[in-house]
N, C-alpha and C positions, 0 to 999 in steps of 0.2 A: 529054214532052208537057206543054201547061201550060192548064191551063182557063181562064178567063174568063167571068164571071157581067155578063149588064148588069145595068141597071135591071127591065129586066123580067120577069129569073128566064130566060133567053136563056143557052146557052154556047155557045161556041168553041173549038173543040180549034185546039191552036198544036204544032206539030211541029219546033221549032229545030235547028239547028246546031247548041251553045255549046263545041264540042272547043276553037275559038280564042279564046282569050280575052285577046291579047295585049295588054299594056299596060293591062288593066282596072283603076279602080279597088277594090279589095275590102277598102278599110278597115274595121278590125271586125267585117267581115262573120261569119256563123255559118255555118262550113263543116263542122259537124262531122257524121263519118261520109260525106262527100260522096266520091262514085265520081266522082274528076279522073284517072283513066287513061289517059294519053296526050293528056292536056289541054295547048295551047299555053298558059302562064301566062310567057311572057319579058317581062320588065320590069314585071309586073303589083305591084302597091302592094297587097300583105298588111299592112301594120303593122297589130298588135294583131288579128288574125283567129284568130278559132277554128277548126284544123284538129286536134282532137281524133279521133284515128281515121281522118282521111282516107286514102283510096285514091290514092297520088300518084305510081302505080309509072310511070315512062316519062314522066312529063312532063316538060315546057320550064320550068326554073322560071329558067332563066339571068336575071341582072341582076337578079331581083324581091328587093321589099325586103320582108324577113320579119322586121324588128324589133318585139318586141313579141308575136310571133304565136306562139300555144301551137299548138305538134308532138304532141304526148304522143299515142303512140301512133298513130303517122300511119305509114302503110307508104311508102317513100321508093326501095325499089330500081328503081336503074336511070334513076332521075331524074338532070336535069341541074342540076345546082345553081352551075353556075360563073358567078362573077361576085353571088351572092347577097349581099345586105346583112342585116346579123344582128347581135343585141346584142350575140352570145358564140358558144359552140359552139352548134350545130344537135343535137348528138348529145350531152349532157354525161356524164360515166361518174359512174356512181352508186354 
């Protein structure tokens, strides 16, 4: 749900969709802690996004380019990652 304030102290409840989000751009954006659970994200433009902690079990993340974009600690099962563009490994062993 997303509010909206006018000018004159007025709101509006907004009730969206955003499950598809394909091909969005989300550069830099600040995703962190963000419930994307079975979120369409194919071919979407993560570079340098903060996905710190995100919820990313079951999504589409085919083709999306994740260069740059901090994972840490993002839960990722069951996601589809194929075709991802990436600086390096997605999972580095530590």
């Amino acid at each position: 749900m997303i509010v909206i304030h006018d000018r004159k102290g007025l709101c509006t409840l907004l009730t969206l969709d955003l499950s598809s989000l394909h091909g969005v751009d989300l550069r830099n954006a600040n995703l962190e802690n963000a419930n994307l659970v079975q979120y369409d994200l194919q071919g979407a433009d993560l570079r340098g996004a903060k996905l710190v902690g995100a919820d990313l079990r079951l999504a589409n993340l085919s083709g999306a380019d994740l260069r740059g974009a901090d994972l840490t600690a993002a839960e990722l099962m069951g996601a589809n990652l194929d075709g991802v563009k990436a600086d390096g490994p997605l999972f580095p062993v530590t």
